[in-house]
Structures are given as structure tokens and as C-alpha cells.
C-alpha positions as CSV (number, residue, x, y, z in Angstrom):
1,X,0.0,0.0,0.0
2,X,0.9,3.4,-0.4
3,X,1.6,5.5,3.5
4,X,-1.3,7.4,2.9
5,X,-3.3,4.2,2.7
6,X,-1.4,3.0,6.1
7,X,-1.7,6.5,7.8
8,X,-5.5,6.4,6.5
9,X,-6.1,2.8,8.1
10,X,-4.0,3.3,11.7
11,X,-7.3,2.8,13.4
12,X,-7.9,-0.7,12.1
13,X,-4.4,-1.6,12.3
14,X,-4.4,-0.5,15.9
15,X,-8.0,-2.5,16.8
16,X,-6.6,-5.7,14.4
17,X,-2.9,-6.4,14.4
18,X,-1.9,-4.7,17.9
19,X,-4.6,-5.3,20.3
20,X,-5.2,-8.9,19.1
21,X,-1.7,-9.4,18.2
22,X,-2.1,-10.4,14.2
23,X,0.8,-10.8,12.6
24,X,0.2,-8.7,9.7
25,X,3.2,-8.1,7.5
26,X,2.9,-4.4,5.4
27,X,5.0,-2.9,2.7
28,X,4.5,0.7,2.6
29,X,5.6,2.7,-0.9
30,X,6.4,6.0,0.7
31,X,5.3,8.9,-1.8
32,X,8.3,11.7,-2.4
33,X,11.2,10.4,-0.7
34,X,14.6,12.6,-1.6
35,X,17.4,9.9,-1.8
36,X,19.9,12.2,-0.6
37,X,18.2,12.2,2.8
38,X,16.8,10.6,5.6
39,X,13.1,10.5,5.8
40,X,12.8,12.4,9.4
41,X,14.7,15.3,7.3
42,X,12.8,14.9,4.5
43,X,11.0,17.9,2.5
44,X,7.5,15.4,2.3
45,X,5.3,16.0,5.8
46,X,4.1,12.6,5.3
47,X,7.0,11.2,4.4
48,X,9.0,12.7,7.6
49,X,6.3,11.9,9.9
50,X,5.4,8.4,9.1
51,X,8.4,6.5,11.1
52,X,7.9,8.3,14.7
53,X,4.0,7.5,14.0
54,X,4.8,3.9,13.9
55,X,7.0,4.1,16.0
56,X,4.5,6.0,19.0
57,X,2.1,3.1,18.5
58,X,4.5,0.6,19.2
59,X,4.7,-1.0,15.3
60,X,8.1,-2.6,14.2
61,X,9.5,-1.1,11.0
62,X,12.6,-0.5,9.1
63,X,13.2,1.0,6.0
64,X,14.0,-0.4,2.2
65,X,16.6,1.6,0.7
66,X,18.7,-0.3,-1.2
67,X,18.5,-3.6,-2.3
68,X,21.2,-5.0,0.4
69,X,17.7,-4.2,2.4
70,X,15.7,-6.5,1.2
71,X,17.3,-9.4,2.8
72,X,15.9,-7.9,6.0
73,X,12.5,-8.9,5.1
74,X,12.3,-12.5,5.8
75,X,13.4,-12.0,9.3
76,X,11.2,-9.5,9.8
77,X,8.3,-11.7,8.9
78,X,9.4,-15.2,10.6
79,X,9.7,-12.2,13.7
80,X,6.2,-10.8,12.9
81,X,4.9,-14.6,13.6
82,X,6.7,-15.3,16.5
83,X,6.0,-12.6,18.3
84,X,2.6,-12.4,17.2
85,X,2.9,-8.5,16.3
86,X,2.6,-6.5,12.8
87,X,5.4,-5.0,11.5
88,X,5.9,-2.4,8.7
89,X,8.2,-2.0,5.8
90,X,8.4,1.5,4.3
91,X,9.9,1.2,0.5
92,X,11.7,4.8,0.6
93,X,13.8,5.0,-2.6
94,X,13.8,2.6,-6.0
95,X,15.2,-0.9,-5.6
96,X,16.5,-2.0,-8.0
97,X,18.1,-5.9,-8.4
């Protein structure tokens, strides 16, 4: 989904995946990220606010960048499961294999 579609569905996320512990594995396309800069400095509101939102309601995520980071993503799932807790995986920049 696109942040706007995860920032647009927090509620149910919070109700579903956190309070009845759902493992629900997300992949965020984040709209307007620079690639010469972080997203907490980034010139997109929703693009700079987006990680401390996930990270306030207590939702594991890390960031695809490159595509070194995509190896991440398996852990992150089998981690998902056996904690029983969502987690989040904002696509920032074009990855490319």
C-alpha cells in the first residue's frame, strides 16, 4: 500500500494487528522520498512523519533503501509470527536488483 493508505487505516491496524496481536506483515511505498536524505529530514510532511507515527504506536518497522535491504524482510516476517505483532516496511527509494 501506499503511507497514505497505512496513515488512512491506523485505526484498524491498531484494533486488528496490535490489540489482538495479528501478525500482519505491510509494505509501505512512501510517496516523495529525496534519496539524498533521511526521511525524518525529508522535505514530504508525510513522508517525515510516518516512522515516529509507527514508532508512538509501538509498530516494528525499518526501511527499504537499497536492495542490500531486502534481505531484512524474511526476518522481519518469521519475527512478525513469532511474536505475534505487525510489523511495517516502508519502501523509501527505488530498488533496484
Amino acid at each position: 500500500m501506499q503511507q497514505t493508505g497505512l496513515v488512512d487505516s491506523l485505526n484498524a491496524i491498531r484494533a486488528v494487528a496490535m490489540e489482538y496481536g495479528q501478525p500482519i506483515c505491510m509494505l509501505v511505498g512512501q510517496q516523495g522520498p529525496e534519496p539524498d536524505r533521511p526521511a525524518a529530514q525529508s522535505s514530504s510532511y508525510g513522508v517525515r512523519i510516518l516512522p515516529a507515527i509507527l514508532a508512538a504506536m509501538g509498530l516494528d518497522h525499518f526501511s527499504i533503501d537499497s536492495p542490500a535491504d531486502e534481505a531484512a524482510l524474511t526476518g522481519a516476517i518469521d519475527r512478525a509470527d513469532a511474536v505475534q505483532r505487525p510489523f511495517v516496511a516502508l519502501i523509501g527509494r527505488t530498488v533496484t536488483a
